[in-house]
N, C-alpha and C positions, 0 to 999 in steps of 0.2 A: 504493500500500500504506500508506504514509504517513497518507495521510486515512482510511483505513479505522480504524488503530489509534487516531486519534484520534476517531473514534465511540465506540470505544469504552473510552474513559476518559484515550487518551491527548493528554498535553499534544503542542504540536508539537515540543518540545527531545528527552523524554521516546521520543517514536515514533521521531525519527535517532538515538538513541544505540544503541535496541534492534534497530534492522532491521542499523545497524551492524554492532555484535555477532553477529547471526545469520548476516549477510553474511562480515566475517572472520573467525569462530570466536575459540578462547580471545585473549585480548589485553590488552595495557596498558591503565593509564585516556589514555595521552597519544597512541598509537595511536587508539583508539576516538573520543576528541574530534578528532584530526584529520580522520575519516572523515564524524563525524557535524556536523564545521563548527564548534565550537563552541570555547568555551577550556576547557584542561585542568580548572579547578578545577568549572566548571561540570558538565564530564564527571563528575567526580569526584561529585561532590553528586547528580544524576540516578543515577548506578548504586547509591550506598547506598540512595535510594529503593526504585530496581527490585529491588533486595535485599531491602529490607522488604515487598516485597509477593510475592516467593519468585519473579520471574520473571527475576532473574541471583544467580551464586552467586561468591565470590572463589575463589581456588584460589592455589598458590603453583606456581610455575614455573622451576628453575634459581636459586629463589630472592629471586623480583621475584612483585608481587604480583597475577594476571593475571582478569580476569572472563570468565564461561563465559555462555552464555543457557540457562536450563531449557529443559525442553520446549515446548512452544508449546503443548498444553494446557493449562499451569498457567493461562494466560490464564482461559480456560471457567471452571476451579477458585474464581479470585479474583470474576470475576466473579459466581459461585453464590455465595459466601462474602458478599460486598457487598450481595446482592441479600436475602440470610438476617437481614443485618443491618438491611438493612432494615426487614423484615419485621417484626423485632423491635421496632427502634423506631416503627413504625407502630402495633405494638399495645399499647406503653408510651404512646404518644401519644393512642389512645383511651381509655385508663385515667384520665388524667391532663384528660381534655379537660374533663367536667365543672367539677372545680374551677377551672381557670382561664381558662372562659367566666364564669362567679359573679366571677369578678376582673375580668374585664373591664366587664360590664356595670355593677359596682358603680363600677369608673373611670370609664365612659364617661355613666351618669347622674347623677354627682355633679354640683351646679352650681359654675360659677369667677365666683367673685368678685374683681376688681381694683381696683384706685385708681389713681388718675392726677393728678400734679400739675402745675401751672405749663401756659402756654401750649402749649409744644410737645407737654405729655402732652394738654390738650385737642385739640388735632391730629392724636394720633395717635387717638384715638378715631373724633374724622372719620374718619382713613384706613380706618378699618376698616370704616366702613360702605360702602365703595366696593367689597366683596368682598360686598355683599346679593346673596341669589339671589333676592332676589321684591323688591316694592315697599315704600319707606319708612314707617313712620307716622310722624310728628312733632308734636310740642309745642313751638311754636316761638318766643322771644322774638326779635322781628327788630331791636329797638334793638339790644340788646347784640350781638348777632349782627355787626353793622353796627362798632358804637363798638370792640369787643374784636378782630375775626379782620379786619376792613378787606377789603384785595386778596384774602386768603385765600380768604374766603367766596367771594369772586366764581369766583375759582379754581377754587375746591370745587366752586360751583354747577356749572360748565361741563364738567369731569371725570366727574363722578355724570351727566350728561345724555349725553355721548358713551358711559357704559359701559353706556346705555340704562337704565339705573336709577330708576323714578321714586319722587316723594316728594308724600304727602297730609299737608297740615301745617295746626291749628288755630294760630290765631295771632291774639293780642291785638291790637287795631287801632293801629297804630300809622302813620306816613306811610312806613316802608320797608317794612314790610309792608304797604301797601296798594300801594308798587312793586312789590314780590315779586308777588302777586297776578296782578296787567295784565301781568308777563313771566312770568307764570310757565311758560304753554303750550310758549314757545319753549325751557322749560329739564326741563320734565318735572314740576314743580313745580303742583300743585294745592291752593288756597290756600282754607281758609273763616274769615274773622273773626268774634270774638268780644269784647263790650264790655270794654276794657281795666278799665273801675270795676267792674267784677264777676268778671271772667276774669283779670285781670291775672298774671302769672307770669313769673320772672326763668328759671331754669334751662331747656337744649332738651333733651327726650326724643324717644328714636330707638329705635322698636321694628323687629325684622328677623332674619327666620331665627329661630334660637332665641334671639337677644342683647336684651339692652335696655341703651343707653348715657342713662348721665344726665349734661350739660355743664355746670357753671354757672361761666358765664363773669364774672360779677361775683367769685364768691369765686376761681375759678381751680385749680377743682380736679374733678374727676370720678370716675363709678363705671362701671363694666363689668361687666355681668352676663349670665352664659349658661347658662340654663336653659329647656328645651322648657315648663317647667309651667309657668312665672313667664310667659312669652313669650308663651303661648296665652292667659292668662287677661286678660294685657294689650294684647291684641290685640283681645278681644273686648271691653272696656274701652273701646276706642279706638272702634269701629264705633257702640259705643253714642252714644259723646259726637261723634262725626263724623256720626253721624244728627241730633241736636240740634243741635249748630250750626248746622245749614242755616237754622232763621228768623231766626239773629240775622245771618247772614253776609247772607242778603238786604235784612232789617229795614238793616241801614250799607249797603248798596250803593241802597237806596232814599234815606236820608238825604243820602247823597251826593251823589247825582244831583238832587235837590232843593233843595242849598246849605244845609244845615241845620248846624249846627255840631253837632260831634258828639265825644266824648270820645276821644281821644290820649294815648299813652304814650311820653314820653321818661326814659331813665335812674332809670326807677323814679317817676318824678313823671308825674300825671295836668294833663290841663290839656284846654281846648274850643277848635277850629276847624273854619271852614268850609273844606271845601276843591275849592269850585265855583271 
């Protein structure tokens, strides 16, 4: 019987105090807790409940102060009443939906813009590209990368590869980025270089989802932005300029392979080697 009352609305303290009651008729609050297990003050606090919902009534008796159970259909009664109220507020909730869909939407298209200082706020930017639901774009300076986040980076790499995440990154020719490159398959990492004396760029961009994070680890400081419209138009940004890279990334992997010296980027300074 028990679980049936608590179908329907009742708690399980709630349903032994009431079958209680019905079971021994008029009674003490100290009576009825002991029937229904519980401790007095608790008894106490459930039956002004069931009071307030008109299904026990107080009575006085010889002068002590005793509770009765109503009917057993006041049940039905509350439960119509509950259900009215319902009702009610379901159709104050239609009323109301309009304007505070327009609130929401107006929340939920706005874009957030962030800052980020100092290394560990560079990092947390990483972190959060590791929650990408699709593949990385990147702008990648792989010196700084290298000189600035160290162990990190490596870190980084191997976490983004296990959470199956992969990343297309243009990247100025550099000799860790031309590492990057040759591991990059085993990391998820697909690499096209670009001539450092023309391409060159210190800050790493990371477009994903709707976000675009800008790192620049030279100054040590970042932006976070998340916007579908910024996101898409820079996405399609990216395809353009990752289509055009292809003859320069070949044009250095031909030079390469040929022992030709060819133009290098360390810590912002350009300089010529072969690296046959």
């Amino acid at each position: 019987m028990n679980n049936k009352l608590e179908e329907l609305g009742f708690n399980k303290k709630e349903a032994r105090v009431y079958m209680a009651l019905l079971e021994s008729g008029p009674a003490p609050v100290s009576k009825i807790a002991r029937l229904a297990k519980i401790n007095r003050t608790t008894g106490y606090d459930i039956l002004e409940r069931l009071v307030g919902k008109k299904l026990v009534r107080p009575s006085k008796k010889s002068g002590k102060i005793v509770y009765i159970a109503e009917n057993p259909e006041n049940i039905q009664k509350l439960l119509e009443e509950e259900a009215n109220n319902y009702l009610r507020m379901s159709k104050k909730a239609c009323e109301l939906l309009p304007n505070l869909k327009s609130l929401y939407l107006e929340i939920e298209n706005k874009p957030i813009v962030k800052f980020y200082e100092g290394l560990e706020g560079l990092k947390s930017l990483y972190e959060d590209s590791l929650t990408s639901s699709e593949e990385i774009r990147s702008y990648t300076s792989t010196t700084d990368l290298n000189e600035v986040l160290g162990k990190y980076a490596e870190d980084y790499f191997s976490r983004r590869s296990s959470k199956n995440i992969s990343i297309r990154s243009i990247v100025p020719v550099a000799e860790y980025g031309i590492k990057l490159k040759r591991n990059g398959p085993k990391l998820k990492r697909y690499v096209k270089l670009v001539p450092s004396d023309r391409f060159g760029f210190s800050p790493e961009i990371y477009i994903y989802d709707n976000k675009l994070t800008v790192m620049s680890l030279r100054e040590r400081f970042g932006v976070y932005i998340e916007s579908k419209e910024i996101s898409e138009a820079l996405k399609k940004s990216y395809e353009l300029a990752w289509e055009q890279a292809d003859k320069y990334d070949r044009k250095i992997e031909e030079d390469i392979k040929a022992g030709k010296e060819i133009t290098l980027t360390k810590n912002g300074k350009l300089y010529k080697k072969s690296l046959q």
